[in-house]
SERO-4910 file (N, C-alpha, C, O; in steps of 0.05 Angstrom, whole numbers):
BEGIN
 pado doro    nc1    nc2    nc3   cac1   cac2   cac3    cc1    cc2    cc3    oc1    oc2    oc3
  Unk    A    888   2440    374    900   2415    382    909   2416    411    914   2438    422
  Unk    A    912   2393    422    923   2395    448    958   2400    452    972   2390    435
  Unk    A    966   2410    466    992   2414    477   1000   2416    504    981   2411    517
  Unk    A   1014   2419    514   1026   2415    535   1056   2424    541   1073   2413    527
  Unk    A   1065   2441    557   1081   2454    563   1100   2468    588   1094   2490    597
  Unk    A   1122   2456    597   1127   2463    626   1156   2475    637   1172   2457    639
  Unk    A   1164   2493    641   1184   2507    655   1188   2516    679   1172   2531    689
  Unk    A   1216   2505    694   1215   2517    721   1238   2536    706   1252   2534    686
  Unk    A   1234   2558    728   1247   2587    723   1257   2590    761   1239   2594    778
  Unk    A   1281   2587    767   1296   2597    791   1307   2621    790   1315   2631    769
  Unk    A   1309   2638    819   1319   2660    814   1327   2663    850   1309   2667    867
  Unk    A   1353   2660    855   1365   2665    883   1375   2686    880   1385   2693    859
  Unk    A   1375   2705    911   1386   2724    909   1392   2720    953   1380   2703    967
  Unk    A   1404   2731    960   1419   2733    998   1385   2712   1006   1364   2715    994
  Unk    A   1387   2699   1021   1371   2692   1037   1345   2676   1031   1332   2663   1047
  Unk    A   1340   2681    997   1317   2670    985   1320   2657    953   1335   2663    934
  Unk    A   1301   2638    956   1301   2626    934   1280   2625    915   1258   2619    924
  Unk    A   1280   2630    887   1247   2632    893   1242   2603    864   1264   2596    854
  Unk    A   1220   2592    856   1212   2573    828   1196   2576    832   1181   2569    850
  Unk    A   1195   2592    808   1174   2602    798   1170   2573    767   1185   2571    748
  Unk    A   1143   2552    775   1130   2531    749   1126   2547    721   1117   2569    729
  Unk    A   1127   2548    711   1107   2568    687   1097   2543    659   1113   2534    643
  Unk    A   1073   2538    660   1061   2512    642   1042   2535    622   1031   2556    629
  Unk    A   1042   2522    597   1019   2530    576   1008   2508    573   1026   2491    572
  Unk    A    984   2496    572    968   2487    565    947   2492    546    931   2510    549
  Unk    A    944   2473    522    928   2482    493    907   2457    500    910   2435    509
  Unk    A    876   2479    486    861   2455    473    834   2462    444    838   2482    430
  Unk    A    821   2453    442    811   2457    413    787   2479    423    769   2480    439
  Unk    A    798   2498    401    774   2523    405    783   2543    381    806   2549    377
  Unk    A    752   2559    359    758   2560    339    769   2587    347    777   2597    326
  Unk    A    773   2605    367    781   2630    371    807   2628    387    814   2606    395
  Unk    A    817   2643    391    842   2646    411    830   2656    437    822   2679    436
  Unk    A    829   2644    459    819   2644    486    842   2640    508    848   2616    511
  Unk    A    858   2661    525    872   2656    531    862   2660    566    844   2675    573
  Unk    A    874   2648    578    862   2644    603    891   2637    625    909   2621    624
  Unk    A    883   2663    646    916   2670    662    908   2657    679    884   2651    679
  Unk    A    929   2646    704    943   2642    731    960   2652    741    977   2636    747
  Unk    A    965   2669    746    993   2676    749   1001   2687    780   1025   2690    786
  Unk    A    978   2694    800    985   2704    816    975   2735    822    964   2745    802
  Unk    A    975   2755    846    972   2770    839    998   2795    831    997   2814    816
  Unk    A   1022   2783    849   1044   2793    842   1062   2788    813   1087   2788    810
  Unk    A   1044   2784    798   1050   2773    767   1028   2782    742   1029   2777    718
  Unk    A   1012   2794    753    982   2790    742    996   2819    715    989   2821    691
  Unk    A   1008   2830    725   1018   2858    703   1031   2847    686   1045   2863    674
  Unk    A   1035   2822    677   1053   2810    659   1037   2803    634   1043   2806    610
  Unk    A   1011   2791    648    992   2781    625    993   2798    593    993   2785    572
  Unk    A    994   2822    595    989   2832    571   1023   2821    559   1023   2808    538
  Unk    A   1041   2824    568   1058   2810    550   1068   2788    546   1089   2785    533
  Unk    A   1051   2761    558   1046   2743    562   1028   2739    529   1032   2725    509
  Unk    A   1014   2755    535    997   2753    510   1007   2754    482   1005   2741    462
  Unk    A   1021   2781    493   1029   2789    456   1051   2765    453   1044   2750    434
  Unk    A   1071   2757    463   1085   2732    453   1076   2707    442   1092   2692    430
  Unk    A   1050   2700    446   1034   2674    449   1014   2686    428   1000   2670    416
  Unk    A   1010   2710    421    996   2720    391   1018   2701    372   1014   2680    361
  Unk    A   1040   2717    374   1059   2707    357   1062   2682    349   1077   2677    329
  Unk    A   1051   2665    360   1058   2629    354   1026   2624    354   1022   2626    330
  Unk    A   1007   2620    363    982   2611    362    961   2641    349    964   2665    348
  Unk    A    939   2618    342    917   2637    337    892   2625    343    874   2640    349
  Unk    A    887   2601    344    869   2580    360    875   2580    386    895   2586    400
  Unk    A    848   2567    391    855   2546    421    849   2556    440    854   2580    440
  Unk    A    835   2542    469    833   2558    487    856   2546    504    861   2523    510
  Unk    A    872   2572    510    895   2570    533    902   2578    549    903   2602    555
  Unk    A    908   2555    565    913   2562    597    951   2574    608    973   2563    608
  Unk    A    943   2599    616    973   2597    622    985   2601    653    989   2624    661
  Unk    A    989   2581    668    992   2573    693   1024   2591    706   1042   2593    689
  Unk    A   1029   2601    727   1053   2603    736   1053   2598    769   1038   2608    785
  Unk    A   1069   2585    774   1064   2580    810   1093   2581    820   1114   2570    812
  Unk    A   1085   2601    844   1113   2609    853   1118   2589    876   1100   2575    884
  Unk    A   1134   2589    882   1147   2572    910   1170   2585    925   1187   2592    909
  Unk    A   1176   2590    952   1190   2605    964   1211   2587    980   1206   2563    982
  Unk    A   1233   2597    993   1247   2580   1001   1263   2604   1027   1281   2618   1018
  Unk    A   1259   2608   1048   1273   2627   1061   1256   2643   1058   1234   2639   1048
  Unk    A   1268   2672   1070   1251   2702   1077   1258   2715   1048   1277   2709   1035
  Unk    A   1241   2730   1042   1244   2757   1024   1228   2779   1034   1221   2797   1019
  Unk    A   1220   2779   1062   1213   2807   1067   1242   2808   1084   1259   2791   1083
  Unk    A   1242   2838   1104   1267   2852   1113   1275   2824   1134   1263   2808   1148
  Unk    A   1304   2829   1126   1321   2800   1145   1349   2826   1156   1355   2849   1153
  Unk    A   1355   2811   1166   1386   2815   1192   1411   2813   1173   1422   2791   1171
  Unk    A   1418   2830   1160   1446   2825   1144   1475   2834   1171   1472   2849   1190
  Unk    A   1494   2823   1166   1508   2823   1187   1539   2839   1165   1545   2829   1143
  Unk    A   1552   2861   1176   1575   2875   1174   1604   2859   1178   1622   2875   1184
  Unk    A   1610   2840   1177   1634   2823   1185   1657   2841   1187   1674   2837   1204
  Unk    A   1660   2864   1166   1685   2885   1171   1680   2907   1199   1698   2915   1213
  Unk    A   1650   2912   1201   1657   2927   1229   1650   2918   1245   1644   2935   1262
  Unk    A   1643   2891   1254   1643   2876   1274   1669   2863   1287   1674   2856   1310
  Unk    A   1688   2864   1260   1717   2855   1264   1736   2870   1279   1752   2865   1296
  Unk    A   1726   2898   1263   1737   2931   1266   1739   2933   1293   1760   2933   1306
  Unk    A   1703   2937   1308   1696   2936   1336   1709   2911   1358   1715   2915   1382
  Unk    A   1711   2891   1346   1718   2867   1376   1752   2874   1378   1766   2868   1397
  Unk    A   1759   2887   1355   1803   2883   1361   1793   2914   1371   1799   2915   1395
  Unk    A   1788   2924   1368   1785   2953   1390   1769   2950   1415   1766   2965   1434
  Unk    A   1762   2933   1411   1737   2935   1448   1755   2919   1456   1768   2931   1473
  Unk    A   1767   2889   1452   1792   2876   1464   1809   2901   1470   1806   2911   1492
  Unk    A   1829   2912   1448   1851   2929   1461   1844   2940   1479   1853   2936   1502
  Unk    A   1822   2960   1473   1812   2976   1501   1812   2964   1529   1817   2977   1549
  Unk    A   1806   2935   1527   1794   2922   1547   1813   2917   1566   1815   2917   1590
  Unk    A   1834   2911   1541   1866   2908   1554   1875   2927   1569   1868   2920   1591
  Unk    A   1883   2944   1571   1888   2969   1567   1868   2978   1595   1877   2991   1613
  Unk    A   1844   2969   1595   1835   2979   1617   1844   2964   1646   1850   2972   1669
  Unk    A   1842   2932   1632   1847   2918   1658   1818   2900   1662   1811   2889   1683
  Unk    A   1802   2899   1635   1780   2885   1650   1772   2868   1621   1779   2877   1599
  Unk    A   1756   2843   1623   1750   2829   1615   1736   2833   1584   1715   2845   1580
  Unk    A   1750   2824   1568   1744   2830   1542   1713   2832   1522   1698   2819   1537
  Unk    A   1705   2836   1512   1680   2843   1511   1667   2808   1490   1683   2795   1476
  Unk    A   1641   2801   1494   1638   2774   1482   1617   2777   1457   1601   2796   1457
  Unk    A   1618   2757   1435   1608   2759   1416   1579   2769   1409   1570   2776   1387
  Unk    A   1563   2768   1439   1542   2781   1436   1540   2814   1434   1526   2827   1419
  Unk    A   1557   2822   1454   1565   2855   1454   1571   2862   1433   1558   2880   1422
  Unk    A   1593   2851   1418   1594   2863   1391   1570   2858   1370   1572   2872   1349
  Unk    A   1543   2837   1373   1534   2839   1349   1514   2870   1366   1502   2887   1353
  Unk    A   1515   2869   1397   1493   2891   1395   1504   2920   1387   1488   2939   1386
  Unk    A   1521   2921   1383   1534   2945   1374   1513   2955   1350   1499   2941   1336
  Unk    A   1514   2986   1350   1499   3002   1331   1512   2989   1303   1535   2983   1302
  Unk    A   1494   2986   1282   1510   2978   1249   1522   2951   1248   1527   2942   1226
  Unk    A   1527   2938   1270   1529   2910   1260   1511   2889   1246   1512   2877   1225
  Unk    A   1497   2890   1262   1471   2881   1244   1454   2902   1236   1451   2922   1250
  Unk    A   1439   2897   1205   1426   2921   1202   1404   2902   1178   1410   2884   1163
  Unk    A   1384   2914   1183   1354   2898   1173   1357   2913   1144   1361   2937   1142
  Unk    A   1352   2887   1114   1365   2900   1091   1333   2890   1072   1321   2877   1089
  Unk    A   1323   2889   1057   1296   2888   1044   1303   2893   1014   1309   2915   1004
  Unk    A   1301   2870   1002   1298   2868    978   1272   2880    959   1248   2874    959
  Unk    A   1290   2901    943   1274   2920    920   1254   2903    899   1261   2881    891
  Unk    A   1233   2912    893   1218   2902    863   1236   2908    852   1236   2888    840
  Unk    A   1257   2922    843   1272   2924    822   1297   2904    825   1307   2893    806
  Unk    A   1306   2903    853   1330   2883    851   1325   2855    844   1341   2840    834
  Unk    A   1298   2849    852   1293   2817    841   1267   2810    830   1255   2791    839
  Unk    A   1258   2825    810   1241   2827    787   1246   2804    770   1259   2799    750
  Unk    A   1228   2792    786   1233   2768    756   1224   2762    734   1226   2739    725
  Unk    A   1209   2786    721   1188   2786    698   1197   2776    677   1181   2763    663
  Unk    A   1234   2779    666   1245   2768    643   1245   2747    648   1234   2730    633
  Unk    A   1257   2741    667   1258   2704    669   1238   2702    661   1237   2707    637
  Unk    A   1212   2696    676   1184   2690    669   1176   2695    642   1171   2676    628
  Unk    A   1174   2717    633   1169   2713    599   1191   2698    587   1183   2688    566
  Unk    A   1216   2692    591   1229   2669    578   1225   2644    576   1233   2628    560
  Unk    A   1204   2640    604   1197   2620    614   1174   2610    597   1171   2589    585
  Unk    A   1159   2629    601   1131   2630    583   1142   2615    544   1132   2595    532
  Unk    A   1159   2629    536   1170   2625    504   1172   2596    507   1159   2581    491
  Unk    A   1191   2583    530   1197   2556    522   1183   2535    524   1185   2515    509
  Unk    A   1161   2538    549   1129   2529    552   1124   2522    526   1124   2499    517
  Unk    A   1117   2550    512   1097   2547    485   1118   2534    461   1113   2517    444
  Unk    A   1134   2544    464   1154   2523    440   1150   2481    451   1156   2463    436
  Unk    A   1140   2478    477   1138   2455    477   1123   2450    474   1121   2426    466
  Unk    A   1092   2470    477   1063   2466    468   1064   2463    438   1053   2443    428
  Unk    A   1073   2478    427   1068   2469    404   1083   2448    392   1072   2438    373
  Unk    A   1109   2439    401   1115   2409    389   1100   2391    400   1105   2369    391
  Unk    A   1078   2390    421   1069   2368    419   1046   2368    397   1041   2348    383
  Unk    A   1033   2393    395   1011   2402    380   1018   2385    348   1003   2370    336
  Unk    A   1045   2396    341   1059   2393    311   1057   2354    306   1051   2340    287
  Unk    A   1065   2348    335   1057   2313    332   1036   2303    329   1032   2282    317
  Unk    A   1019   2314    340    988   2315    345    983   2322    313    970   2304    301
  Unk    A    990   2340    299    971   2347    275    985   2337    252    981   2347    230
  Unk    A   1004   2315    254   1022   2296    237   1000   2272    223    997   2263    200
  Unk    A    984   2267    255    970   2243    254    953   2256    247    943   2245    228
  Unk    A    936   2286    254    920   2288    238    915   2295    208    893   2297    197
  Unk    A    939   2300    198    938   2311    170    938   2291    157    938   2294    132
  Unk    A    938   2260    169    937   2241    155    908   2227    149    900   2219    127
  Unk    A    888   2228    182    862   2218    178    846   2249    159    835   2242    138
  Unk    A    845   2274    164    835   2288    145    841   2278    114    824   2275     97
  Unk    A    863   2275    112    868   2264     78    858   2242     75    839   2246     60
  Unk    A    858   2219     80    829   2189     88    801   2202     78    785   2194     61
  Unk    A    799   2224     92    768   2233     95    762   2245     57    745   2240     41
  Unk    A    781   2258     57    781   2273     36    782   2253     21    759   2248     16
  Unk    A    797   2238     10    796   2220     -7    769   2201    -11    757   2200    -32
  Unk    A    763   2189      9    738   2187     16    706   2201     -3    686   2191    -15
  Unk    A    716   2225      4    697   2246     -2    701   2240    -44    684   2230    -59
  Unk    A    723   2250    -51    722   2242    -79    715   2227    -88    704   2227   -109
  Unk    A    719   2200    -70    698   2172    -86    678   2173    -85    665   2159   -101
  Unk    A    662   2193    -63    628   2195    -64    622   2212    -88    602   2209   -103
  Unk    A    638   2229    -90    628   2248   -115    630   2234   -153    617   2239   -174
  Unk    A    649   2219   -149    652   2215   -167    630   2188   -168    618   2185   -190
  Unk    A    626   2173   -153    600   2152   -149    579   2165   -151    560   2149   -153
  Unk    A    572   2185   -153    542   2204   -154    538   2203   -189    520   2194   -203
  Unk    A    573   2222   -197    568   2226   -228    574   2203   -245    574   2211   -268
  Unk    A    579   2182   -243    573   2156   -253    553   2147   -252    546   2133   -270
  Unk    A    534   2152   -225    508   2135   -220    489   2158   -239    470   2147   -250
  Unk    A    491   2188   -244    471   2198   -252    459   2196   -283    436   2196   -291
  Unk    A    490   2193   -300    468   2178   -333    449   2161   -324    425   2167   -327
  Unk    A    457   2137   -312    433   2111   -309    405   2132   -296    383   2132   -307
  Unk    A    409   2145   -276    381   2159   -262    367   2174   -296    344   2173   -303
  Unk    A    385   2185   -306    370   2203   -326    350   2184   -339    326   2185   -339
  Unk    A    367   2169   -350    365   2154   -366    325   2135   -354    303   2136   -365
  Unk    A    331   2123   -335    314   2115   -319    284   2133   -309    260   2126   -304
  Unk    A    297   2156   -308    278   2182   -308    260   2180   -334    237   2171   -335
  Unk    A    277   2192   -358    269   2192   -382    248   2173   -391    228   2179   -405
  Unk    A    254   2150   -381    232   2122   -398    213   2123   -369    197   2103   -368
  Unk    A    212   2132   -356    182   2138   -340    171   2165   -348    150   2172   -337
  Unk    A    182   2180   -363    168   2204   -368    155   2191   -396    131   2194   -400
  Unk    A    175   2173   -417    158   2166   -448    141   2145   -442    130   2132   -460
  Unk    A    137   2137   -407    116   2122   -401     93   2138   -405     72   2136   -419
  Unk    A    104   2158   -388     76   2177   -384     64   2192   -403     42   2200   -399
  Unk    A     75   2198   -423     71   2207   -454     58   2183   -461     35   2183   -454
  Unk    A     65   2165   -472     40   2140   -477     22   2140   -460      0   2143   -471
  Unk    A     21   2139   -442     -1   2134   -431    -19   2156   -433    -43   2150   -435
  Unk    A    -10   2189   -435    -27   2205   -446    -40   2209   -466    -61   2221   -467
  Unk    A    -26   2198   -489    -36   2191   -517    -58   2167   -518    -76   2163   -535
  Unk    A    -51   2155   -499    -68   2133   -498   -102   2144   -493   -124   2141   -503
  Unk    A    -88   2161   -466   -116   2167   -458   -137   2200   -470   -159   2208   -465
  Unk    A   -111   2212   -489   -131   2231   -496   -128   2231   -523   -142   2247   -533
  Unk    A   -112   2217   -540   -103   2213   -560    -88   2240   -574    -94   2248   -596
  Unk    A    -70   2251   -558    -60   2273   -569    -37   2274   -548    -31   2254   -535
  Unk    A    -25   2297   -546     -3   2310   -532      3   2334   -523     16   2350   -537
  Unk    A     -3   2337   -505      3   2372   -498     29   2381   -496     42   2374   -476
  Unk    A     37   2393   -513     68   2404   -527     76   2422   -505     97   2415   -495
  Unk    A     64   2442   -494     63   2453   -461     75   2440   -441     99   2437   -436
  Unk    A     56   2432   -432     63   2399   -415     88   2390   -407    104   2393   -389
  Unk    A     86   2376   -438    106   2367   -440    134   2375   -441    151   2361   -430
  Unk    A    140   2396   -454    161   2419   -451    169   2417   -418    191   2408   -409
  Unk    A    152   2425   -408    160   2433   -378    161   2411   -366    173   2413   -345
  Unk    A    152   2387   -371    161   2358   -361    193   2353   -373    208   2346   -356
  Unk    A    201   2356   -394    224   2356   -397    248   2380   -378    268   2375   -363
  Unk    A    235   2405   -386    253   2418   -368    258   2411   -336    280   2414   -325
  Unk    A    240   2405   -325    236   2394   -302    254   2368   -296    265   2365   -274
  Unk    A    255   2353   -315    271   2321   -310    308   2336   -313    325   2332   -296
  Unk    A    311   2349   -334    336   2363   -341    344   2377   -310    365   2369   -300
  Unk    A    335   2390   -300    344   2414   -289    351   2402   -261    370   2408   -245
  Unk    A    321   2373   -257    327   2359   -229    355   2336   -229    365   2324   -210
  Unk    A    361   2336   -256    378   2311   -248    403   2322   -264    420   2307   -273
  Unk    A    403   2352   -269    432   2355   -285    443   2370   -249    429   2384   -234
  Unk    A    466   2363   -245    483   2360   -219    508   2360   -228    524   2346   -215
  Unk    A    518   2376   -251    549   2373   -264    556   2401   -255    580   2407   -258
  Unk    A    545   2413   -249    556   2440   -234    563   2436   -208    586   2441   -202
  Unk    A    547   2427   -189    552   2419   -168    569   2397   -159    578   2396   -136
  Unk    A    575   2370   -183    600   2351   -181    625   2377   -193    648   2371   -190
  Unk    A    622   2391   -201    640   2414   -212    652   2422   -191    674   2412   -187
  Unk    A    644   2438   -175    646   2452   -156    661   2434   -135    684   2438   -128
  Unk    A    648   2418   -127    660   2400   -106    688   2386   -101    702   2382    -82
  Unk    A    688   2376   -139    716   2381   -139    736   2399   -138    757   2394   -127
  Unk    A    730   2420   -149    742   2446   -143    757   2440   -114    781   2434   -108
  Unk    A    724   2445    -95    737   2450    -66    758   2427    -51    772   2432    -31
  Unk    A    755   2402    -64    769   2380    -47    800   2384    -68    818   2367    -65
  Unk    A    803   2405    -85    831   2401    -93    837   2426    -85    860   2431    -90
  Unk    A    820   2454    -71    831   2464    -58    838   2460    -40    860   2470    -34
  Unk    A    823   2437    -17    820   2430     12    850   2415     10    865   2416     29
  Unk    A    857   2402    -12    879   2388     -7    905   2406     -6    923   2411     11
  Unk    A    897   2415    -35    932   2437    -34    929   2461     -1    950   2466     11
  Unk    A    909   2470      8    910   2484     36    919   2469     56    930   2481     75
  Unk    A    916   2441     56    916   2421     80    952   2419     76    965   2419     97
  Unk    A    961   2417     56    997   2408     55   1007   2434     51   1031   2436     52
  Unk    A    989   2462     44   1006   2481     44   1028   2486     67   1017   2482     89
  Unk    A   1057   2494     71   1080   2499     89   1072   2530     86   1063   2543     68
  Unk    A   1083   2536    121   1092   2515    141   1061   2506    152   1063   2487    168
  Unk    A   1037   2514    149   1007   2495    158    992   2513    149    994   2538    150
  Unk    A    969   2495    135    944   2510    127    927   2517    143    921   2505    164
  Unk    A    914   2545    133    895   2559    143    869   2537    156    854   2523    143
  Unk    A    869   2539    185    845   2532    192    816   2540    189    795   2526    190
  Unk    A    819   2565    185    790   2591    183    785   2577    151    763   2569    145
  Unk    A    812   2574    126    800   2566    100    791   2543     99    772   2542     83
  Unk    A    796   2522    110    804   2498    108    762   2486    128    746   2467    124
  Unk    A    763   2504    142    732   2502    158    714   2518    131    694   2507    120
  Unk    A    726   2545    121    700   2554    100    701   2529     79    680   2516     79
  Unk    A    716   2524     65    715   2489     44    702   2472     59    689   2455     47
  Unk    A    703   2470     92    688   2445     90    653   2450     88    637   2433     79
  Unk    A    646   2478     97    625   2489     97    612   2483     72    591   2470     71
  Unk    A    626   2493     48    618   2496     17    615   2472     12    595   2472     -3
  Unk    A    626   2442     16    622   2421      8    608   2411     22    601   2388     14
  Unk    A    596   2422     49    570   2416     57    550   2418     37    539   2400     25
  Unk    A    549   2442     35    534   2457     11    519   2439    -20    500   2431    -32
  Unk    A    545   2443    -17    539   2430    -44    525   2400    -43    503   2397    -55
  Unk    A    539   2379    -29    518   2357    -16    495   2355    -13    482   2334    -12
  Unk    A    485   2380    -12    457   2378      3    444   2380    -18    427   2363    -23
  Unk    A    449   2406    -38    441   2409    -65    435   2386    -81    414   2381    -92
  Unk    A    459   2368    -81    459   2344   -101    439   2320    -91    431   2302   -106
  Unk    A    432   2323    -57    419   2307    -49    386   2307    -55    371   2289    -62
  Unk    A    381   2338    -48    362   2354    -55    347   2356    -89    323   2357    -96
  Unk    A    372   2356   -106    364   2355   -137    356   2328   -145    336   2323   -160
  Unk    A    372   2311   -134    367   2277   -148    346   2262   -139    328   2252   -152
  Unk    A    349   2263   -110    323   2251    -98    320   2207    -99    303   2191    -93
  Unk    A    351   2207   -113    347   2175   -117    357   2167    -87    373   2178    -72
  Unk    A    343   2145    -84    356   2135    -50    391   2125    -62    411   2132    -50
  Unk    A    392   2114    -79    422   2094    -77    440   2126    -76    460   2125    -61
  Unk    A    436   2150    -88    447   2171   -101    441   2191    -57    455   2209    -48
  Unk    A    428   2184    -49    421   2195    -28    440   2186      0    453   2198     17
  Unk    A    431   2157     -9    451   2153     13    487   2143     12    502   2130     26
  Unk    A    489   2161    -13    519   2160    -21    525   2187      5    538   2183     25
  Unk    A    513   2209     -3    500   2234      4    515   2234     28    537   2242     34
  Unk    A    491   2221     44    490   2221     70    524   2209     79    535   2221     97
  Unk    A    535   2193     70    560   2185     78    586   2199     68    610   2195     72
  Unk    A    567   2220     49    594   2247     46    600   2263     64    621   2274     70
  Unk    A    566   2262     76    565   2296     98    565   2276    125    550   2287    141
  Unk    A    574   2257    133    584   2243    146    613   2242    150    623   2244    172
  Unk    A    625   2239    132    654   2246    125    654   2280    135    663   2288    156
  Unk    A    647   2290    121    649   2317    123    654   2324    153    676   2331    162
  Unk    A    626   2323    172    623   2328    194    644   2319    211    649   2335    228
  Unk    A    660   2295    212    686   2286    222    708   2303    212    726   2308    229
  Unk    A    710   2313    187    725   2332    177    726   2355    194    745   2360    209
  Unk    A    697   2372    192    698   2403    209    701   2392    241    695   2409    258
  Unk    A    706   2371    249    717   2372    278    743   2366    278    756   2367    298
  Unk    A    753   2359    254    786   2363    251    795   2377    247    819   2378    253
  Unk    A    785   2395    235    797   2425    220    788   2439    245    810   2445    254
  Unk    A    768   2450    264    776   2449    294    796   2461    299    799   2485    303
  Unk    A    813   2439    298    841   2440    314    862   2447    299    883   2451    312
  Unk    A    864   2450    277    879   2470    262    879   2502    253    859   2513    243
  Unk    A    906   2513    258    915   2537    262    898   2552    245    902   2576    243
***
């Protein structure tokens, strides 16, 4: 299902600022496909990027975006001593006093040795990898509430479909007495008419003309079955907290299955093109199940 997800993550420290975006982005894919941005000074995160985002998804191909933004220096800057710059100007004054000559000015004291002194921020002092994987958690907690809204509405058109699907099955095994039936009195056509024309009956024959009408139009295994799967498909689809997507795609598979069989055994057009508007249903089904977990 689709989602959508976005976090700014700040982190100031002397002189710099940094926001760091961090977005997940979901969309329909039957494997888990996860797909980084992050930078190269971020790129060592991915693996635990990953394992957190195991933890909540197992579908979907996802994008996980992070974009930094800078504000000021973070390479080596001018930090300034205010205690021995203070220290130095009331001693270079007294002195100055004291000598008789003109007191020393704010530039002399900053050139003094240790007043200013060039200071460089550690990978360790401003590591922002926790932020960032915190960042990453609340992303996907918003990806997936949109996802959870997203599959509200769909747990509603899959159940349509499904329902759907039971009225075709059960329209097949209502329509199939009349086919037998209809079968039957063109086979005791054709028995008269063989009697007619050889004045006898081949008991052979005919045997296997019967087994043949039986075997093509008995389909109570296969309306068997089908129900089976659409009252498994159902209790999987409302199972808490969400049904299996991988089961929920093998059921729609099997009730392919079976469709084809019944379409295959009967061979009546009205019984055919019930058929066709099951595995019609169906096929809108396995692109909904898709997008479930």
């Amino acid at each position: 299902m689709t989602g959508f997800g976005s976090v700014v993550v700040t982190r100031s420290s002397p002189g710099v600022e940094r926001r760091y975006t961090v977005t997940v982005k979901t969309v329909n894919h039957r494997h888990l496909d996860l797909k980084f941005r992050l930078g190269k000074e971020l790129v060592h995160l991915e693996p635990q990027i990953a394992k957190r985002l195991r933890k909540h998804m197992s579908r979907g191909h996802i994008d996980i975006i992070v974009e930094t933004q800078r504000s000021g220096s973070d390479s080596n800057r001018l930090v300034l001593d205010h205690q021995l710059a203070s220290d130095l100007f009331q001693d270079a004054t007294s002195l100055a006093s004291e000598l008789g000559v003109a007191p020393p000015s704010l530039g002399d004291i900053l050139r003094m040795p240790g007043v200013l002194a060039q200071h460089t921020v550690s990978d360790a002092e401003d590591d922002p990898s926790h932020d960032i994987l915190q960042g990453v958690v609340q992303a996907t907690m918003a990806a997936l509430s949109m996802r959870q809204t997203e599959g509200v509405s769909l747990q509603s058109d899959i159940q349509n479909r499904i329902q759907r699907l039971s009225e075709c099955v059960e329209t097949i095994k209502g329509a199939v007495p009349a086919l037998v039936a209809e079968q039957f009195a063109r086979l005791q056509a054709r028995v008269s008419q063989m009697v007619r024309d050889t004045g006898s009956v081949d008991s052979h024959r005919l045997e296997t003309e019967l087994a043949l009408l039986a075997d093509k139009c008995d389909v109570s295994e296969e309306v068997s079955r089908v129900r089976s799967h659409l009252t498994q498909f159902e209790d999987e689809l409302l199972r808490e907290p969400y049904g299996s997507g991988k089961k929920l795609a093998f059921l729609t598979q099997e009730l392919h299955r079976e469709f084809n069989t019944i379409g295959s055994k009967v061979g009546d057009p009205a019984i055919i093109t019930v058929v066709i508007e099951a595995k019609t249903e169906l096929e809108k089904v396995r692109e909904q199940v898709a997008n479930i977990e």
